[in-house]
N, C-alpha and C positions, 0 to 999 in steps of 0.2 A: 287468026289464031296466033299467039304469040307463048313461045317457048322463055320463062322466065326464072334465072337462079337468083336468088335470095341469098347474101351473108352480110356480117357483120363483125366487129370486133376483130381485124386482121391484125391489129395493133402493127403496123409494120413488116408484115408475115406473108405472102405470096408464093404459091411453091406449082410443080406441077398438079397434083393431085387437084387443086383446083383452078388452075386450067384447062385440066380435061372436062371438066364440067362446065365453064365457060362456054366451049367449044361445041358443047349440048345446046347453048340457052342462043336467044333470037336476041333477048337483051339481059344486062347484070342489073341489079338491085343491090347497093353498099347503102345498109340503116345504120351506118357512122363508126366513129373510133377507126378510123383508117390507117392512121401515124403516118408511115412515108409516104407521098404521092408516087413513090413509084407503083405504088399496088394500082392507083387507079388509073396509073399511065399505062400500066403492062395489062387493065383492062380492056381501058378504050383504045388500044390497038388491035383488038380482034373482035368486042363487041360494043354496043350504044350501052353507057351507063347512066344510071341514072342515081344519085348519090345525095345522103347527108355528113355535117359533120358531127362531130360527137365530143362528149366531152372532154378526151386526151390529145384532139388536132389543135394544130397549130394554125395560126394564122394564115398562111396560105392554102391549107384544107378551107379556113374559113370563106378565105377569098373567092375561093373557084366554088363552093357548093354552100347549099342553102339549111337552116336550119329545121327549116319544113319543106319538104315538098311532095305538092298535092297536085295531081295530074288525073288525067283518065286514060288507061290502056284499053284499048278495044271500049267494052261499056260498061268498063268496072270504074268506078271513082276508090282512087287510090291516095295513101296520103302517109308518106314516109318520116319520121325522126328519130332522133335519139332515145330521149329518154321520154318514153309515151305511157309508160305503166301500163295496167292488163285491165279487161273488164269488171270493172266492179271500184276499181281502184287506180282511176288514171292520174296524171303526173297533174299535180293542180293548175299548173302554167295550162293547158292545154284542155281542161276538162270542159270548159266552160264552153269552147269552141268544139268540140267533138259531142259536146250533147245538143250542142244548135244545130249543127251542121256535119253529122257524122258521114264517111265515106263507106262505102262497101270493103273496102281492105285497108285496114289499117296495119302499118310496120313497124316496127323499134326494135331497138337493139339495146346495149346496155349490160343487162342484169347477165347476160354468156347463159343463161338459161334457156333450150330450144322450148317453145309453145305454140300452140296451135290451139286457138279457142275461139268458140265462137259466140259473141255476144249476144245473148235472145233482146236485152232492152233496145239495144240499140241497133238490132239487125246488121249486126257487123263479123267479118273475118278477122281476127286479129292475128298475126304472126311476127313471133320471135324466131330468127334461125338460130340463134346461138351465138358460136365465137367458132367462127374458122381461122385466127391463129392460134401462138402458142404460149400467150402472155395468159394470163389469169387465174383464175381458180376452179374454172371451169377442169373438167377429166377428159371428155373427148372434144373434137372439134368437129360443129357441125353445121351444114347451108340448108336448106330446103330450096325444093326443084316444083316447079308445077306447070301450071299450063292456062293460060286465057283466053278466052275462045268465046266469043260474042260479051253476052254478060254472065257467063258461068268462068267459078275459077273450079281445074279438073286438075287431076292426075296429080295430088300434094305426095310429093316423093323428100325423105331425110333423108339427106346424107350424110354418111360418117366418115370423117377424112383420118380416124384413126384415133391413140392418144393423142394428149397435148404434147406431150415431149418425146414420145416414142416415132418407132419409125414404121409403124403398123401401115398397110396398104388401105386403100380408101375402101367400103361398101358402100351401097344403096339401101336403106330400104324401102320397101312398098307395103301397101298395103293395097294392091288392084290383085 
């Protein structure tokens, strides 16, 4: 069983509020737009990250992380990037390869929209967590929290780290 936080979109943004949640997960999930390395430095000092870059990193984001990456956690085939589009309407780079060989969990970041859907064609999870910093257009800032545990993904918890520009305290919510 593997306790696992999902965000993206930190555009250079790092705060407590999500390091206590960090401090939940077994490992971190960043689906890209990172900006400074120090968010994923002040990750991988307390948990295994696993990371793409996105389209506002730089070069050295580019260097250290990959533009896809596709792994299997426990017995889920997983498969992280940027800009992946949602079911019905995936990023065209990409479509061709995800209708041949689609994963059980797909991730992207991007659009700072949180989603949660799940593909009937292609028997897929898809998940957007949103934007956990404070650059965009996004209102509030948010991760998704879950759980995988053989080849079940369980326990999908939102997190709301508050507004974007306010100083609002974090909630959970559930739905268990």
């Amino acid at each position: 069983m593997r306790k696992i936080l999902l965000l993206s979109d930190t555009h250079s943004h790092i705060d407590e509020r999500i390091m206590k949640h960090v401090m939940w997960s077994d490992e971190v999930w960043h689906a890209g737009d990172i900006g400074n390395l120090k968010v994923t430095d002040s990750l991988k000092a307390v948990r295994p990250l696993r990371a793409v870059y996105g389209n506002i990193d730089d070069h050295q984001a580019r260097a250290e992380f990959p533009l896809h990456n596709r792994f299997w956690c426990e017995q889920v085939a997983v498969w992280i990037t940027h800009i992946g589009g949602y079911p019905g309407k995936y990023n065209p780079a990409i479509r061709q390869e995800i209708l041949t060989n689609p994963p059980q969990l797909f991730i992207c970041g991007h659009s700072h929209i949180l989603k949660v859907q799940f593909d009937k064609t292609l028997n897929l999870l898809h998940l957007n967590p949103g934007a956990a910093g404070v650059h965009g257009f996004h209102q509030v800032r948010t991760m998704l929290r879950f759980v995988i545990d053989g080849d079940k993904i369980k326990d999908m918890e939102i997190v709301e780290l508050g507004k974007r520009g306010g100083s609002e305290q974090y909630s959970v919510n559930s739905d268990q």
